[in-house]
N, C-alpha and C positions, 0 to 999 in steps of 0.2 A: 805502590799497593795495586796486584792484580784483583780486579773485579770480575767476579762470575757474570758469565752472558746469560745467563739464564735471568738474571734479577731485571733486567730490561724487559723483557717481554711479557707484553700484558695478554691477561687470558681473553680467549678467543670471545666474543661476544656471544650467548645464546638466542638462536635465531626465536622469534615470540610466534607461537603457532596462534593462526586464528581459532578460535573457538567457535567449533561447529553445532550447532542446536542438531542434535539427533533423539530423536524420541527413541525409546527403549520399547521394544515388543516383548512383550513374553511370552505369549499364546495370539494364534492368529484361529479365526474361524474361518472353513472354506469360503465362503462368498466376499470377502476383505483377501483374503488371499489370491482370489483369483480376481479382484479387483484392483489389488494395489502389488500381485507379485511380476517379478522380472520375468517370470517364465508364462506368462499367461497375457498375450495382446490380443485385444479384442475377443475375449475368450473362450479362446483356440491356444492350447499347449502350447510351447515352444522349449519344454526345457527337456533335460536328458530323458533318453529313452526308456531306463528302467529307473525307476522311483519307490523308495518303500518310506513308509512317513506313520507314525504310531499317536493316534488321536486320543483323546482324552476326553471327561466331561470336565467342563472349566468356564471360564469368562474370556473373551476376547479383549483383547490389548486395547485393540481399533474402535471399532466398535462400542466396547462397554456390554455385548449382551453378555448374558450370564446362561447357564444350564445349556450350553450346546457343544457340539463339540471343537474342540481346540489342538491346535500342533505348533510346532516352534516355526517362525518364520522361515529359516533356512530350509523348509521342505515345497514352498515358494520361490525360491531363487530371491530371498531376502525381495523387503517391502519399498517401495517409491512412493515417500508419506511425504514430499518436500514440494506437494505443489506440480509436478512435473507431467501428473494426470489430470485431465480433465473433470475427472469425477468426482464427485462429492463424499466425505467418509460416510454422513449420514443416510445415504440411501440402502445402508446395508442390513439386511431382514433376515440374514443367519435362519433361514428356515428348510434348508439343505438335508437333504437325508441320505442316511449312508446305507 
């Protein structure tokens, strides 16, 4: 009796990813964006030279204020909410005028 090689081989083990705690942004308001965005150290711009970014009235993600205005994180160069700034989220007073 010829046996299939294939019946020996066990499937490959699935590597277990960690599970990474990412908060979800939805809306960011400029002062949390320029507090927690990659493109903004000490802030002073740092990201591309041309930028166009379409704001809203809304609530901020970060923050929690409400009736200011809001854009999606990625016009930030995505947010650093993992602790890796110094800064406090609560200090932020959304009272930015455009």
């Amino acid at each position: 009796m010829i046996k299939d090689p294939k019946e020996n081989i066990k499937p490959a083990k699935k590597r277990e990813r960690k599970e990474r705690k990412i908060r979800e942004v939805d809306y960011v308001c400029h002062q949390c964006g320029v507090t927690y965005g990659r493109w903004y150290r000490l802030g002073e711009y740092n990201g591309p030279p041309y930028l166009c970014a379409t704001y809203h009235m809304g609530t901020c993600s970060v923050c929690n204020v409400s009736n200011v205005p809001v854009t999606e994180e990625r016009d930030y160069g995505y947010l650093e909410l993992d602790g890796s700034r110094d800064r406090k989220r609560n200090n932020c007073s959304s009272t930015t005028q455009f």
